[in-house]
mmCIF file of the C-alpha atoms, coordinates in Angstrom:
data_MODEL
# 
_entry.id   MODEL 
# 
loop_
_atom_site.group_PDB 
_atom_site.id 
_atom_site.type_symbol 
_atom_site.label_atom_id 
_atom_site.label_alt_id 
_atom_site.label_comp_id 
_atom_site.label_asym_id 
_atom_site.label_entity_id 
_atom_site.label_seq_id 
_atom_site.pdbx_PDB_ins_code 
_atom_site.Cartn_x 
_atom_site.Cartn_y 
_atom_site.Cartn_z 
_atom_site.occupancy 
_atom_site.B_iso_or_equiv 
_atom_site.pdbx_formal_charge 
_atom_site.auth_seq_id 
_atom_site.auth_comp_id 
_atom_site.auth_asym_id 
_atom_site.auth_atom_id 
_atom_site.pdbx_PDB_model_num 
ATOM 1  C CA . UNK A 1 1  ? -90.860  -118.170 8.769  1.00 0.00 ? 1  UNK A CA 1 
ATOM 2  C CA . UNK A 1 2  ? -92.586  -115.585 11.327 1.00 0.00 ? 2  UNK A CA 1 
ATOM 3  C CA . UNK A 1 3  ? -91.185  -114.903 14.508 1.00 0.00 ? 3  UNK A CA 1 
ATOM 4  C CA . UNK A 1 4  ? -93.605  -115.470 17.451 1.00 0.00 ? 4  UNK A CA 1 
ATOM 5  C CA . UNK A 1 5  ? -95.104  -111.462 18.953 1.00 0.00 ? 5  UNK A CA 1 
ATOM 6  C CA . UNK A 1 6  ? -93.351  -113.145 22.079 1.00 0.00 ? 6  UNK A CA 1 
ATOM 7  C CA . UNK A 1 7  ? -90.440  -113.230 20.329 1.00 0.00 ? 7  UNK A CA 1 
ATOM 8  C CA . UNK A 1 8  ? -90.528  -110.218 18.968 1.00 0.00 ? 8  UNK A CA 1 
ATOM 9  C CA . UNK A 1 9  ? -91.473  -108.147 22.227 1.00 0.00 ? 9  UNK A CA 1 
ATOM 10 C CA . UNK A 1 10 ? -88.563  -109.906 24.190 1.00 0.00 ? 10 UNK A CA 1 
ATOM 11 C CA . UNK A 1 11 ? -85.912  -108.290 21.236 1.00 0.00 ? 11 UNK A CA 1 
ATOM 12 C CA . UNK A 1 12 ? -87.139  -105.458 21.053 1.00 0.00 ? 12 UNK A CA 1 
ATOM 13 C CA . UNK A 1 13 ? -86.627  -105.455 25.162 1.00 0.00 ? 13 UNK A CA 1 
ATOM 14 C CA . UNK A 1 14 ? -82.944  -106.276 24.519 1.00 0.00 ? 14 UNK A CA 1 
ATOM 15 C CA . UNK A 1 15 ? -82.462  -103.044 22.280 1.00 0.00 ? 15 UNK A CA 1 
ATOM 16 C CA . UNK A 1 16 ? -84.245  -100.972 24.775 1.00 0.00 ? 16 UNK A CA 1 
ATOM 17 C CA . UNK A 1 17 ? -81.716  -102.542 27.399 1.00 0.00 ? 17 UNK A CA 1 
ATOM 18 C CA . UNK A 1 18 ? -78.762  -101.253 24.560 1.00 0.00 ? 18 UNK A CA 1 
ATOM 19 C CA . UNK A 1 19 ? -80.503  -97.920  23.644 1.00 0.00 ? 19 UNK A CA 1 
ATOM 20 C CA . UNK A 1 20 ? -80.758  -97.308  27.516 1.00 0.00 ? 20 UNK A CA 1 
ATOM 21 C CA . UNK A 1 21 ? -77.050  -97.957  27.858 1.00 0.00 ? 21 UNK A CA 1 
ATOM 22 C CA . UNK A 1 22 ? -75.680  -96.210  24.917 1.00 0.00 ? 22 UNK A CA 1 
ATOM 23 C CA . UNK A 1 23 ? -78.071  -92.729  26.080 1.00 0.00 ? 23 UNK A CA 1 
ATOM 24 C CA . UNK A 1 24 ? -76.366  -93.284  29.536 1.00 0.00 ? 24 UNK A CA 1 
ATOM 25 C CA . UNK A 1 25 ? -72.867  -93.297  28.004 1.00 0.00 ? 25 UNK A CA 1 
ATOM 26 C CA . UNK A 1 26 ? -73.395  -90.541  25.729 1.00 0.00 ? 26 UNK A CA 1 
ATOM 27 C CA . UNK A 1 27 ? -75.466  -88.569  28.278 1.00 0.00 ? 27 UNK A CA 1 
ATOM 28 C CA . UNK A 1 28 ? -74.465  -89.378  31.190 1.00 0.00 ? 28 UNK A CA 1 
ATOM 29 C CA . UNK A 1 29 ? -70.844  -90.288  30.446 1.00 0.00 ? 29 UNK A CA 1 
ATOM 30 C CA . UNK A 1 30 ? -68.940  -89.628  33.827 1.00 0.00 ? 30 UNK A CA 1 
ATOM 31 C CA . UNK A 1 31 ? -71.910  -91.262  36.057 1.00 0.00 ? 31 UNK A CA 1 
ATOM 32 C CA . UNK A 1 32 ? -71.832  -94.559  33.410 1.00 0.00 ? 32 UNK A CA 1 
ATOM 33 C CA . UNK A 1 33 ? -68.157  -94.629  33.926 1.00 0.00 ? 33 UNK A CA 1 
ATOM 34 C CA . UNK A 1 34 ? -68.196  -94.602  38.022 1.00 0.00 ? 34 UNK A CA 1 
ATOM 35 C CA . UNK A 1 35 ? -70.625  -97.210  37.117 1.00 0.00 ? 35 UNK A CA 1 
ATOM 36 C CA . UNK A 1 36 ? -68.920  -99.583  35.115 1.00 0.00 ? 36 UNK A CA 1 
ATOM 37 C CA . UNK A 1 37 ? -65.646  -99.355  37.507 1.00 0.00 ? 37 UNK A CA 1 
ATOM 38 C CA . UNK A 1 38 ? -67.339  -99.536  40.756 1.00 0.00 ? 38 UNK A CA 1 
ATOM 39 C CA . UNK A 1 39 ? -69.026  -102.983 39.262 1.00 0.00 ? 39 UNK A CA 1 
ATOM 40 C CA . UNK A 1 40 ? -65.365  -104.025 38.593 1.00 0.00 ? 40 UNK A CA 1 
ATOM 41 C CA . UNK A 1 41 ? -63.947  -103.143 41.789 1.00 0.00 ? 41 UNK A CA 1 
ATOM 42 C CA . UNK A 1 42 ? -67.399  -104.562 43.131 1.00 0.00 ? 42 UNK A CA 1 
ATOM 43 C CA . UNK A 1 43 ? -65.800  -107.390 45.947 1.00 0.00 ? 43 UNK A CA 1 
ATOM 44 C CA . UNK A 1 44 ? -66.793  -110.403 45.714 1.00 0.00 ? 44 UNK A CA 1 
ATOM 45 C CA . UNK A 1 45 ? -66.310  -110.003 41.781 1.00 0.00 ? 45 UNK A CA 1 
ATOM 46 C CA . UNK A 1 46 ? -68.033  -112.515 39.235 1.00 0.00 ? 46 UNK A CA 1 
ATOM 47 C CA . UNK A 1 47 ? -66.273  -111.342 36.301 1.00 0.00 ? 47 UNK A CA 1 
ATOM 48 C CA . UNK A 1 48 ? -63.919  -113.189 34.665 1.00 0.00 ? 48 UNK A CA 1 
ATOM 49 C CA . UNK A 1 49 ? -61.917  -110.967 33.246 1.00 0.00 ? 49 UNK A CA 1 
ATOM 50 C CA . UNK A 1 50 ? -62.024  -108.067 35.683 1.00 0.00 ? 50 UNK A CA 1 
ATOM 51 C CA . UNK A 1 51 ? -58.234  -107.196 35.480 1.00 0.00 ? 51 UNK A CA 1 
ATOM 52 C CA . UNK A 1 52 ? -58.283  -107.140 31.925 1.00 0.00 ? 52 UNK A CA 1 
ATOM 53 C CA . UNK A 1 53 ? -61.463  -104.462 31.636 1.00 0.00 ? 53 UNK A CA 1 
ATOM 54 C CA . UNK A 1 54 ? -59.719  -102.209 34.982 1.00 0.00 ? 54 UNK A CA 1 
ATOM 55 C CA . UNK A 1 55 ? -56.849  -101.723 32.904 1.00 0.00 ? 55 UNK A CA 1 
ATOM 56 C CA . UNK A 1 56 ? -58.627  -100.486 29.581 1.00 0.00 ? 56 UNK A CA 1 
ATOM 57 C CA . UNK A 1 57 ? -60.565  -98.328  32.688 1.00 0.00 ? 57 UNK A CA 1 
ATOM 58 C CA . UNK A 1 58 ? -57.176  -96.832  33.154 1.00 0.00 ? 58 UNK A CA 1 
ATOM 59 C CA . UNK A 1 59 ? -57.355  -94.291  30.680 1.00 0.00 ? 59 UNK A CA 1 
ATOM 60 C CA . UNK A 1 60 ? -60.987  -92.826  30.581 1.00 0.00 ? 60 UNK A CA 1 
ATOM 61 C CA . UNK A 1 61 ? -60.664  -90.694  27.990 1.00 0.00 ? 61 UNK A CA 1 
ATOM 62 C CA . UNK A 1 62 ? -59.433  -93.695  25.784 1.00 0.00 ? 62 UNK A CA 1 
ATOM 63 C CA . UNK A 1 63 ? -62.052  -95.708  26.981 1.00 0.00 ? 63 UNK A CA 1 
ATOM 64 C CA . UNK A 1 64 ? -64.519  -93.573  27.072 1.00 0.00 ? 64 UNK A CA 1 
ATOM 65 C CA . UNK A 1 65 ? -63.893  -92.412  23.019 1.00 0.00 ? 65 UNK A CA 1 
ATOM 66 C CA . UNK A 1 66 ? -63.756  -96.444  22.028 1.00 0.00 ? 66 UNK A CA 1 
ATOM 67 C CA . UNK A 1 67 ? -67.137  -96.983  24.101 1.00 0.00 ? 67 UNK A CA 1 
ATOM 68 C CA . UNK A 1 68 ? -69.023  -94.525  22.074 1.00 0.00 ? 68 UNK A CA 1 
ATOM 69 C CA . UNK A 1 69 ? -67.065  -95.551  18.857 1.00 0.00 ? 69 UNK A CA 1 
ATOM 70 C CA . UNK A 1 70 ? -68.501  -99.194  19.364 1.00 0.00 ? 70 UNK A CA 1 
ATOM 71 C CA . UNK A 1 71 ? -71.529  -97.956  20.429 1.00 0.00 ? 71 UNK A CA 1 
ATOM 72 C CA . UNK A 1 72 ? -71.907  -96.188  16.909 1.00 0.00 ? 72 UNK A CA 1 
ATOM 73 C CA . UNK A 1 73 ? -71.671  -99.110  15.339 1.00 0.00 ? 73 UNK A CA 1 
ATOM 74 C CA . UNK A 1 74 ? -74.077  -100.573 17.843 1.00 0.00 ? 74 UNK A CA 1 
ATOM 75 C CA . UNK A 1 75 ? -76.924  -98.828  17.488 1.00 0.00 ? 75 UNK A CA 1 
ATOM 76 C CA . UNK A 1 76 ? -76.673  -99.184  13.872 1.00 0.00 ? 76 UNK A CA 1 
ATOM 77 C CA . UNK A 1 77 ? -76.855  -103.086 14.242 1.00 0.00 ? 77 UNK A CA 1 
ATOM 78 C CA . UNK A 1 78 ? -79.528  -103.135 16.508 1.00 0.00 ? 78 UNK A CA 1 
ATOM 79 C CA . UNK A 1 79 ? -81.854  -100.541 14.493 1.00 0.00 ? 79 UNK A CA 1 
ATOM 80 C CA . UNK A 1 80 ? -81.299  -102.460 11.400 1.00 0.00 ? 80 UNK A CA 1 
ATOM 81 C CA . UNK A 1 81 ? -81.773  -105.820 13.367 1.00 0.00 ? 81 UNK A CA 1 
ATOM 82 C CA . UNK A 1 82 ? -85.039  -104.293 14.678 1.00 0.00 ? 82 UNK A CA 1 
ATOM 83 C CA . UNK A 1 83 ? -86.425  -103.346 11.632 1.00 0.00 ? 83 UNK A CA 1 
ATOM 84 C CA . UNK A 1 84 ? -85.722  -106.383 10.143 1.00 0.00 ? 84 UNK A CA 1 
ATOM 85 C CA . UNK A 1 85 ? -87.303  -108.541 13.138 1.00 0.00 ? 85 UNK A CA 1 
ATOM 86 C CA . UNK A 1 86 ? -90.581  -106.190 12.930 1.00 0.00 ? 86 UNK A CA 1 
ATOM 87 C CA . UNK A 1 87 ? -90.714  -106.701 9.048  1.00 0.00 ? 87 UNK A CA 1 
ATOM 88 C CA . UNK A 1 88 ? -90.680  -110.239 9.731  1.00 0.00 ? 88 UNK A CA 1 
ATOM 89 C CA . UNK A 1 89 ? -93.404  -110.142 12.197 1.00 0.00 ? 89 UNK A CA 1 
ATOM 90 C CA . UNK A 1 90 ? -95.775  -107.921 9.894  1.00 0.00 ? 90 UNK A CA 1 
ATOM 91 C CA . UNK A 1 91 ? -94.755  -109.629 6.628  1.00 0.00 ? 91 UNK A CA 1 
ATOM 92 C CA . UNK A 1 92 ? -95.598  -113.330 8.335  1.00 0.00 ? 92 UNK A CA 1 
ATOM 93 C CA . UNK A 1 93 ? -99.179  -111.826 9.216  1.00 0.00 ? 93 UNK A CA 1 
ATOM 94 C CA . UNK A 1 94 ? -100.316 -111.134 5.518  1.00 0.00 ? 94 UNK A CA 1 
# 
């Protein structure tokens, strides 16, 4: 079964959305960090589970070394995700 170009453009979107993350953590690590806390401490807060992520915020180093762990693995998913979605597409049009 081929998955519609709309499809397709709209993942594709998504991964940009992670890529554009992940470069921002790696990158710009101290800047994505303020960022992610001050959302946190953000009042009125619509997380769910803010205490829980504040305290992992505790220790940055920690949290910043599992972030880019997981993000490793991340990136790996989505590329081979990608590719497969795309292959999809182009093998549906022949």
């Amino acid at each position: 079964m081929q998955p519609s170009l709309g499809f397709v453009v709209a993942f594709l979107l998504f991964s940009l959305l992670f890529f554009s993350n992940s470069y921002k953590l790696w990158f710009k690590t101290d800047e994505y960090y303020r960022s992610v806390y001050e959302s946190l401490t953000r009042e009125p807060s619509i997380y769910p589970f803010r205490d829980f992520f504040l305290t992992r915020l505790e220790n940055k180093q920690r949290w910043i070394l599992w972030q880019k762990i997981f993000s490793l693995f991340g990136a790996a998913a989505v590329l081979a995700v990608d590719v497969l979605v795309v292959a999809a597409f182009v093998s549906g049009k022949k």
